[in-house]
NUGU-61272 format. One line per 10 residues: number of its first residue (from 1); for each residue x, y, z of C-alpha. Coordinates in steps of 0.1 Angstrom, whole numbers, plus 2048, in hexadecimal, padded with zeros to 3 digits. Layout:
N
NUM) X,Y,Z  ...;
This chain:
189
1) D4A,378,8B3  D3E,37C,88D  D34,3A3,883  D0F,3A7,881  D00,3A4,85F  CE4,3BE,853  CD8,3A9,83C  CD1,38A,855  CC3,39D,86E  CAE,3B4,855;
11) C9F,38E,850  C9C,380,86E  C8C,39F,87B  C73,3A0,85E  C6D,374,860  C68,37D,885  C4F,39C,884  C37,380,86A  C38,36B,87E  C34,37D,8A3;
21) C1B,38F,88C  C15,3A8,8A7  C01,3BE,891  BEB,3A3,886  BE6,39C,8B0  BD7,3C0,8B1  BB2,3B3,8B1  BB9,39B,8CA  BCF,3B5,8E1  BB0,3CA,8DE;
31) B9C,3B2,8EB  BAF,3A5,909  BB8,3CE,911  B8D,3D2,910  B8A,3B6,925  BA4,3BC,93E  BA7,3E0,93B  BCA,3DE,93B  BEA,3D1,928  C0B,3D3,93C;
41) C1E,3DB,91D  C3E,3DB,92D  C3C,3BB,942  C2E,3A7,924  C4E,3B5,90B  C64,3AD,924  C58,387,923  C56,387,8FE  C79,38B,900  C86,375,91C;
51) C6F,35A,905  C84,35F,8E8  CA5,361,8F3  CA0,345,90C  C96,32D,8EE  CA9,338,8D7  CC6,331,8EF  CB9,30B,8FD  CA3,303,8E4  CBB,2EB,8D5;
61) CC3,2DA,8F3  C9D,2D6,8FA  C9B,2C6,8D8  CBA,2AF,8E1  CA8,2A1,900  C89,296,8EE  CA2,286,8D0  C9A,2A0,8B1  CB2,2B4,89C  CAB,2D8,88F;
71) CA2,2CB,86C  C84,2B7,877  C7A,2D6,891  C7E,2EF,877  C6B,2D8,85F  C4E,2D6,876  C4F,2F9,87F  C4D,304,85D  C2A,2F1,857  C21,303,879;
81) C27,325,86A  C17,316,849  BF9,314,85B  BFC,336,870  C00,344,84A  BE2,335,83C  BCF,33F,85A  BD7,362,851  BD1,361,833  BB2,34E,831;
91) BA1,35D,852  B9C,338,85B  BA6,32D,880  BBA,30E,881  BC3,314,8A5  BA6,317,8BB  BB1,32C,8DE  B9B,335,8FB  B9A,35A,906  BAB,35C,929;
101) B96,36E,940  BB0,383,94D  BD0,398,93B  BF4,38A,946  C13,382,93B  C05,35F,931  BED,368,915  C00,384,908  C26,37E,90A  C1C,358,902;
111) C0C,34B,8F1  C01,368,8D8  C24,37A,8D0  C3B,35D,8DC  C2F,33E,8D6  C33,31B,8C6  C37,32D,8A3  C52,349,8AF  C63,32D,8C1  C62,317,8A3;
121) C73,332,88B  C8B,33D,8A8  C9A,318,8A9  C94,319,87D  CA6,33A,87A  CC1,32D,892  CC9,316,871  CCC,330,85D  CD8,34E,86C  CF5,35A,887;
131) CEA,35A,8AA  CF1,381,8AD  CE1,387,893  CC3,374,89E  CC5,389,8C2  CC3,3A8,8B0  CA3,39C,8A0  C96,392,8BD  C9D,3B8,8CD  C8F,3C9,8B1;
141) C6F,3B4,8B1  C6C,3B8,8D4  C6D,3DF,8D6  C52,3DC,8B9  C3E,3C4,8CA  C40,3E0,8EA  C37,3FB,8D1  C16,3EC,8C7  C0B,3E1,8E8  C10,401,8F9;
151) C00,418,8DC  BE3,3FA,8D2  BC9,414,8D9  BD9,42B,8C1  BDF,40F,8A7  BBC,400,8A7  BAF,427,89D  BC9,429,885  BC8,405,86E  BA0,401,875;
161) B8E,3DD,86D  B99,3DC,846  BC0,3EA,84D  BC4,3CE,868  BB8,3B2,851  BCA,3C0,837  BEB,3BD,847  BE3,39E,854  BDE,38E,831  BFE,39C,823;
171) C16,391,841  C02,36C,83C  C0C,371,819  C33,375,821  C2E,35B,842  C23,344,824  C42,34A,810  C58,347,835  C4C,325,83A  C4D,317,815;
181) C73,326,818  C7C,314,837  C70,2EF,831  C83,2F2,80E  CA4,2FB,81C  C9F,2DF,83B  C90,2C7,826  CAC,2C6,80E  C92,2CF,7F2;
């Protein structure tokens, strides 16, 4: 087994907090917490991670059963996250989503931390990066991801309206940069 490498995971974990962008979620968490009255903080990390790992791990041979290589998948994923990025940036919704009525695993865990964009740059960083040092990533996103959902209340007081969209504009920013990086070095440009 390769050593770990600081600088890769530094990377991935930074590429991965973008694009989780769990502090950008925070008006949304607030939302589904008013409504419910109630996030299982615990529960819903817990499936963040099993997400991860588990696509990180048979991504690949998901791809291989539906006949596309990790080029074209990180290609596509990387408009995706172009997207997410101008979304942020912009304040303009791309992606319509319903509200769910109700606060589970399903709205939380996925689609808003771990969904089609994380799974995207997990199987994109997989080019790039060692598997372990992707895992590590993965952990230290997760145990942030269960940091904000637990002390939300606390964060929403702290940031306010303006902090929240602030932070939101400059992660789009480096999401942006993320997404311009990874369709160069897949596209062979």
């Amino acid at each position: 087994m390769q050593p770990l490498i600081f600088k890769e995971i530094l990377s991935v974990t930074m590429i991965l907090f973008a694009i989780i962008d769990i502090l950008g979620a925070i008006p949304v968490i607030i939302e589904l917490r008013q409504r419910a009255g109630h996030i299982e903080s615990e529960k819903a990390s817990i499936a963040v991670l099993v997400l991860m790992v588990a696509f990180l791990f048979v991504g690949n041979e998901l791809l291989d059963v539906i006949g596309l290589d990790i080029s074209s998948f990180a290609i596509a994923g990387s408009l995706v996250i172009f997207i997410i990025a101008m979304e942020m940036i912009l304040g303009i919704k791309f992606f319509k989503e319903e509200m769910p009525e109700t606060v589970s695993i399903v709205p939380i865990a996925f689609p808003l931390i771990a969904g089609a964009g994380t799974m995207t740059t997990l199987l994109s960083l997989k080019s790039q990066y060692q598997t372990q040092n992707i895992l590590v990533g993965i952990i230290i996103n997760t145990l942030f991801v269960y940091l904000v959902l637990k002390n939300v209340k606390w964060l929403e007081k702290l940031f306010g309206k303006t902090g929240l969209d602030i932070l939101r504009k400059a992660f789009g920013i480096i999401l942006l940069a993320i997404a311009i990086k990874l369709f160069r070095s897949n596209s062979g440009l």
